[in-house]
C-alpha positions in Angstrom: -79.6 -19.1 -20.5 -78.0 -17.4 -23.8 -74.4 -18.4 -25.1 -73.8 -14.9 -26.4 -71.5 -14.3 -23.2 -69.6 -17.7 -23.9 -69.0 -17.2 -27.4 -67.2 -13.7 -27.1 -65.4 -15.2 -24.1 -64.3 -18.0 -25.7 -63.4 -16.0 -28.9 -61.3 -13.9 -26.7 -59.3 -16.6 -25.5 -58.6 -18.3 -28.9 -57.6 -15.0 -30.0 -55.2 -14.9 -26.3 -53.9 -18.7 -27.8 -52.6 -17.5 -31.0 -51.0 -14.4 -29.6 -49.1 -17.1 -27.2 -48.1 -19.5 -29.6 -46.5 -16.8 -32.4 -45.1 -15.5 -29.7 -43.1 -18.7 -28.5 -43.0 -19.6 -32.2 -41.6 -16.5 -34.0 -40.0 -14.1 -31.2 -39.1 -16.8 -28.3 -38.5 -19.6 -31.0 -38.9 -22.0 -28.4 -39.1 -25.0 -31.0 -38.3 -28.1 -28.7 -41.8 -27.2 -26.7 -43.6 -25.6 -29.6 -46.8 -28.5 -29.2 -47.4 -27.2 -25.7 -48.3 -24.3 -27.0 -50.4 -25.6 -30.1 -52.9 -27.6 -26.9 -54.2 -23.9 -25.8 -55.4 -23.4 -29.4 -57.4 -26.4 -29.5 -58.6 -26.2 -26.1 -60.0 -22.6 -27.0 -61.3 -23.6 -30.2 -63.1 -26.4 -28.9 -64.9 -24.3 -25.9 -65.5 -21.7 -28.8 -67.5 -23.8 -31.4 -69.3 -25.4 -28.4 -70.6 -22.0 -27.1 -73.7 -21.3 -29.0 -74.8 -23.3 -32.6 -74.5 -20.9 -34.9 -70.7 -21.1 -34.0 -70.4 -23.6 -36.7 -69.8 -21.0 -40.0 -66.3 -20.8 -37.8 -65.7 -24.3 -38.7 -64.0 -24.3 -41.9 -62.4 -21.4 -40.8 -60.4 -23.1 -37.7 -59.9 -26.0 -39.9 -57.8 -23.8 -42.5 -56.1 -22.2 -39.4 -55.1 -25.8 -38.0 -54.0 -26.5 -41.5 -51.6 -23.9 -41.7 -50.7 -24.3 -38.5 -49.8 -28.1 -39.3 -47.7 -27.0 -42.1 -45.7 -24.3 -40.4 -44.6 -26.9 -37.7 -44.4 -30.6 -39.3 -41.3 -30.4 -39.4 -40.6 -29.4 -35.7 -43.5 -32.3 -34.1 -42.0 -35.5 -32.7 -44.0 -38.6 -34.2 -46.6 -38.6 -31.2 -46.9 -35.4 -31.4 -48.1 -35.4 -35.0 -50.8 -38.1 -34.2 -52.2 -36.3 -31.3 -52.7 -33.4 -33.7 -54.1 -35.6 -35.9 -56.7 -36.9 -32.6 -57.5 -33.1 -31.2 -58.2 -31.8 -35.0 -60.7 -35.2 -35.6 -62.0 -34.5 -32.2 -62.9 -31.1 -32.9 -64.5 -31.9 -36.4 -66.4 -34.2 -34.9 -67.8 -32.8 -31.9 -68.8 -29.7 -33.7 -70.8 -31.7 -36.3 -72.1 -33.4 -33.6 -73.2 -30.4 -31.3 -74.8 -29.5 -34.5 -76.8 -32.4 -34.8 -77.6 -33.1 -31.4 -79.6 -29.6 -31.6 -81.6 -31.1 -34.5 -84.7 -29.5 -33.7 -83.7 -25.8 -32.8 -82.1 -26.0 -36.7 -85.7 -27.0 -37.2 -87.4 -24.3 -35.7 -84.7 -21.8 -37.0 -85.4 -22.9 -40.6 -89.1 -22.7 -40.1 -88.2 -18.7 -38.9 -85.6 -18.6 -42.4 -88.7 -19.1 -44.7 -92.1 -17.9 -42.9 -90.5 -15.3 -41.1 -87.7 -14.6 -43.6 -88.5 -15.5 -47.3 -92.2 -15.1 -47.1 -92.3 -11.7 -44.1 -92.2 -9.1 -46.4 -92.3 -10.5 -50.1 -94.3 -9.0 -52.3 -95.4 -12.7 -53.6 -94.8 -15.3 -51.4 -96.5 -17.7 -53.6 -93.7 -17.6 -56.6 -91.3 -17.5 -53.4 -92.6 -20.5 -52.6 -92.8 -22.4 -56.1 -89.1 -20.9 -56.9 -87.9 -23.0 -53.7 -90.1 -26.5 -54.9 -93.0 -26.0 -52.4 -96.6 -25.2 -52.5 -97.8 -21.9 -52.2 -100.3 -23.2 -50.3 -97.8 -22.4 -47.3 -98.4 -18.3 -47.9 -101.0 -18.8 -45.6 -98.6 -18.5 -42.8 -96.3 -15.8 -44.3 -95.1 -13.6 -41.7 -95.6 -16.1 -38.4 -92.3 -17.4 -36.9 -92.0 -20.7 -34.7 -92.9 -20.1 -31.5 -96.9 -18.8 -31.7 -99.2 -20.6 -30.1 -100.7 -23.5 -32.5 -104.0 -21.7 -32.8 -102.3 -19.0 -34.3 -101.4 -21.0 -37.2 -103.5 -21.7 -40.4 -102.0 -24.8 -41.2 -98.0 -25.2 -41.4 -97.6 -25.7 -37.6 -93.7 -25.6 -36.8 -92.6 -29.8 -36.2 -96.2 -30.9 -37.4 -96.5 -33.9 -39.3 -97.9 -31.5 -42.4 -95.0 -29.2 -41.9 -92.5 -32.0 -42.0 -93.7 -33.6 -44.8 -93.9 -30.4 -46.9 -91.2 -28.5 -45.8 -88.7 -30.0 -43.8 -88.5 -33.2 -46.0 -88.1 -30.8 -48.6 -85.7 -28.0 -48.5 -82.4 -27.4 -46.6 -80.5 -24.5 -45.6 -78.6 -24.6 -48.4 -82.0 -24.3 -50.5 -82.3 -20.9 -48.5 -79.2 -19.8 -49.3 -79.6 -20.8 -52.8 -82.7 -18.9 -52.8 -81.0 -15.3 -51.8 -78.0 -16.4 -53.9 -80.6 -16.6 -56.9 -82.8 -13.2 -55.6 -79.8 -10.9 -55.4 -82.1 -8.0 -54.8 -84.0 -9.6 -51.9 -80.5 -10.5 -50.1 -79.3 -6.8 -50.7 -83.0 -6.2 -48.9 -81.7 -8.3 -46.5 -78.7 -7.5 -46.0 -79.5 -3.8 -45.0 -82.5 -5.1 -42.8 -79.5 -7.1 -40.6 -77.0 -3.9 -40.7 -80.7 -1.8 -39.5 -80.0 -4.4 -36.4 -76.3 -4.0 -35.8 -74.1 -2.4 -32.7 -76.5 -3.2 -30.4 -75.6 -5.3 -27.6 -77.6 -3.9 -24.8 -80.0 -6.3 -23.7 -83.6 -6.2 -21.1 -82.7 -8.9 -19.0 -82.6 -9.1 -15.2 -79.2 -7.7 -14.1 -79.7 -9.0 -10.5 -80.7 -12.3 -8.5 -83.8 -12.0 -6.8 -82.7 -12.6 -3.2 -80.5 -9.2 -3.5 -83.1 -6.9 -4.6 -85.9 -6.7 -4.4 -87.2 -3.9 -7.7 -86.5 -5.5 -11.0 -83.8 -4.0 -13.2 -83.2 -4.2 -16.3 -81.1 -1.3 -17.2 -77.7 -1.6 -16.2 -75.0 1.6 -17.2 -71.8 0.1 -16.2 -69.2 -0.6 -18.4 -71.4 0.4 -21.5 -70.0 3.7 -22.7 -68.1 2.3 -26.1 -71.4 0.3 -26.5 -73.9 3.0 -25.6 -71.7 5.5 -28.3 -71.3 2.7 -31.4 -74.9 1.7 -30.8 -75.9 5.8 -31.0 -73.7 7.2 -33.5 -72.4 4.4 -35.2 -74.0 4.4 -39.0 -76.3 1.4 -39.7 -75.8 0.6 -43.3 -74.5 -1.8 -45.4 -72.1 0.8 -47.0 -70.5 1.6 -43.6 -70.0 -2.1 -42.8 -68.4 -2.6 -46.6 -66.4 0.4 -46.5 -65.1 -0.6 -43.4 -64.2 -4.0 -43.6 -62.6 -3.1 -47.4 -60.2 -0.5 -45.8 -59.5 -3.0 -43.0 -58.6 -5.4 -45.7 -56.9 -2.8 -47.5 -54.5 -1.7 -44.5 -53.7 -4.9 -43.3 -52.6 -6.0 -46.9 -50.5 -2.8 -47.2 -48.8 -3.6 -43.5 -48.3 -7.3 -44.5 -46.4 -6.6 -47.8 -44.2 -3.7 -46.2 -43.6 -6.5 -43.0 -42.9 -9.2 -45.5 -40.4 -11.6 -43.5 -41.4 -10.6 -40.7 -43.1 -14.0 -39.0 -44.9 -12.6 -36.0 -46.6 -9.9 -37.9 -47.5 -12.1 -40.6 -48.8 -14.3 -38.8 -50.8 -11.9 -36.5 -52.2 -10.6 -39.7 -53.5 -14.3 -40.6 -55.0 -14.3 -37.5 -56.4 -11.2 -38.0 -58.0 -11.9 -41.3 -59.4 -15.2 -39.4 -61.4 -13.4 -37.1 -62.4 -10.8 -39.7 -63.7 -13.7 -41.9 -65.3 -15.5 -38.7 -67.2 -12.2 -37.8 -68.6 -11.8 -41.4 -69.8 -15.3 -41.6 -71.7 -14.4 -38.7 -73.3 -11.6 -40.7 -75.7 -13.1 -43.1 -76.7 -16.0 -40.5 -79.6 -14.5 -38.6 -81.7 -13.4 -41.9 -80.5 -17.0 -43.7 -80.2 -19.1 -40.8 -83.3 -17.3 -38.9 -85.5 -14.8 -40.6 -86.3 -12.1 -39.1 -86.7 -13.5 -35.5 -83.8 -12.4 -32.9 -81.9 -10.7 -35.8 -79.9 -8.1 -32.7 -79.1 -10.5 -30.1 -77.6 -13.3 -33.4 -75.4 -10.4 -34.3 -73.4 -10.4 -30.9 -70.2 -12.1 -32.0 -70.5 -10.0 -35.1 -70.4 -6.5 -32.9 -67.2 -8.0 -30.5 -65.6 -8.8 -34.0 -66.6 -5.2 -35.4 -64.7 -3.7 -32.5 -61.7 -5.9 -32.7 -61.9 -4.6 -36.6 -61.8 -1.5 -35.5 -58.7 -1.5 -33.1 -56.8 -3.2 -35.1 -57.5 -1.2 -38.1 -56.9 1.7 -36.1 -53.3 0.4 -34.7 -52.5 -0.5 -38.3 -53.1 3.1 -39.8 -50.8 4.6 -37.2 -48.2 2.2 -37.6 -48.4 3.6 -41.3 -48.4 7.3 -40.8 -45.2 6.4 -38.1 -43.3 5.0 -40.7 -44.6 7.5 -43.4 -43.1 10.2 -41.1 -39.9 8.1 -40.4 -39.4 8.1 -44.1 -36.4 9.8 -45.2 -38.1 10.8 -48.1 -41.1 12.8 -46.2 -40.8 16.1 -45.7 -41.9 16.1 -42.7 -38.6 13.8 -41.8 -36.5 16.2 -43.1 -37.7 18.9 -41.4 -37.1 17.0 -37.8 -33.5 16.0 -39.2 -32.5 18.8 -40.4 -33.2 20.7 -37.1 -36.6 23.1 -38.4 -38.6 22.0 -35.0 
């Protein structure tokens, strides 16, 4: 029913295809079968963008990685191996544009949510909202509503109606709403906080068992949910936090990557890292942009697995540091061990 399950799945095993290929690339240096283990990354990648349709922000992303990874290895790929890398990359472009397309009309409904239950919700004039983005303010009237009320529950901008279309979907784009908070920077700060209000929870009220094996619906389900069940009580929600933590992630890794410098498989496991860094932050601003207000928890899934993986790896990262800072011969603490004080 929901691709939230697929997409951190399938993120996990892109993640597992890089980890294999640097390691046959940079430790193994197994060069004369280095394409087999490029086919895992574009099998993952392709089962990745295909999970859920606001997967596509990771686009550009896994084309830069694919670039890279091109130019680290053209000179290793047999002449058929360079044209099926050529094939899988144009395959992948072009069945994630046209996943995107084919689901025409849930981008339809979820730009419909991006202005009525986004823009308009909680502005304190819709109408100049409106007129600043080339529409009539006529469509205040259904400030507030998102796209799946009942038609009567509409004054006149019914989501897919012929009015609707002709005024607002013929009109404006997503990237005339993202122009919009570009051009508003205090109503995308606004936003911004309303979306980290929404974050680290990944709980959800579903059914947690098939009818024919109980017969009491359940909903709750405590297993395997401590890490979520702490990050989702005692994590802070604030836009601060989330800068402050992805800048000293940023920070670290930086640090780590200039003292590894020439090292291959930790810079290279650093790219990756920064990849899925910049994947999980592109998934950030998507539900208020992409969707309003509608859904905004459950569209920050993949943002909360990539929060975690931010975490670990920050975490790994500043202990590698304080090892070497204690290693150093010029720490006191080193000293102290060498010279017998302990």
């Amino acid at each position: 029913l929901y691709g939230e399950p697929m997409m951190i799945t399938t993120l996990a095993l892109y993640i597992a295809a890089w980890l294999y290929y640097i390691y046959h690339r940079h430790i193994v240096k197994s060069a004369n079968t280095i394409f087999l283990t490029m086919v895992p990354i574009f099998a993952a990648a392709f089962l990745f963008l295909g999970s859920k349709l606001q997967v596509i922000s990771a686009l550009p992303v896994i084309i830069l990685m694919l670039i890279n990874l091109w130019r680290e290895n053209r000179g290793l790929l047999k002449p058929r191996q360079v044209w099926l890398f050529g094939i899988f990359s144009l395959i992948l472009v072009a069945y994630s544009l046209g996943y995107a397309y084919t689901n025409k009309q849930m981008s339809e409904y979820t730009r419909y949510n991006s202005l009525f239950y986004g823009i308009l919700k909680d502005s304190p004039n819709p109408a100049q909202d409106l007129l600043d983005l080339g529409l009539s303010p006529d469509m205040a009237a259904d400030a507030g509503k998102h796209a799946f009320l009942e038609e009567r529950e509409y004054v006149r901008y019914v989501p897919l109606s012929d009015i609707t279309r002709e005024e607002f979907y013929n009109k404006i784009s997503n990237a005339d709403l993202v122009r919009f908070y570009i051009t508003h920077p205090q109503r995308l700060a606004a936003g911004m906080q309303y979306t980290a209000d929404h974050a680290f929870t990944t709980s959800t009220v579903l059914g947690k068992y098939q009818r024919a094996d109980i017969e009491k619906p359940v909903s709750e389900f405590d297993r395997f949910t401590a890490w979520s069940s702490l990050r989702e009580k005692y994590l802070p929600r604030s836009l601060w936090f989330l800068i402050f933590s992805y800048g000293l992630a940023t920070g670290v890794s930086v640090l780590v990557y200039i003292k590894r410098r020439g090292v291959k498989e930790v810079e290279s496991g650093l790219r990756l890292f920064w990849a899925v860094m910049l994947i999980g932050l592109l998934q950030f601003p998507m539900p208020l942009v992409g969707n309003g207000q509608a859904d905004t928890a459950k569209q920050l899934f993949l943002f909360n697995f990539t929060f975690d993986i931010v975490l670990v790896v920050l975490s790994c990262l500043t202990l590698s540091l304080l090892i070497d800072f204690c290693r150093s011969p010029k720490t006191a603490l080193h000293r102290s061990v060498k010279g017998g004080a302990f």
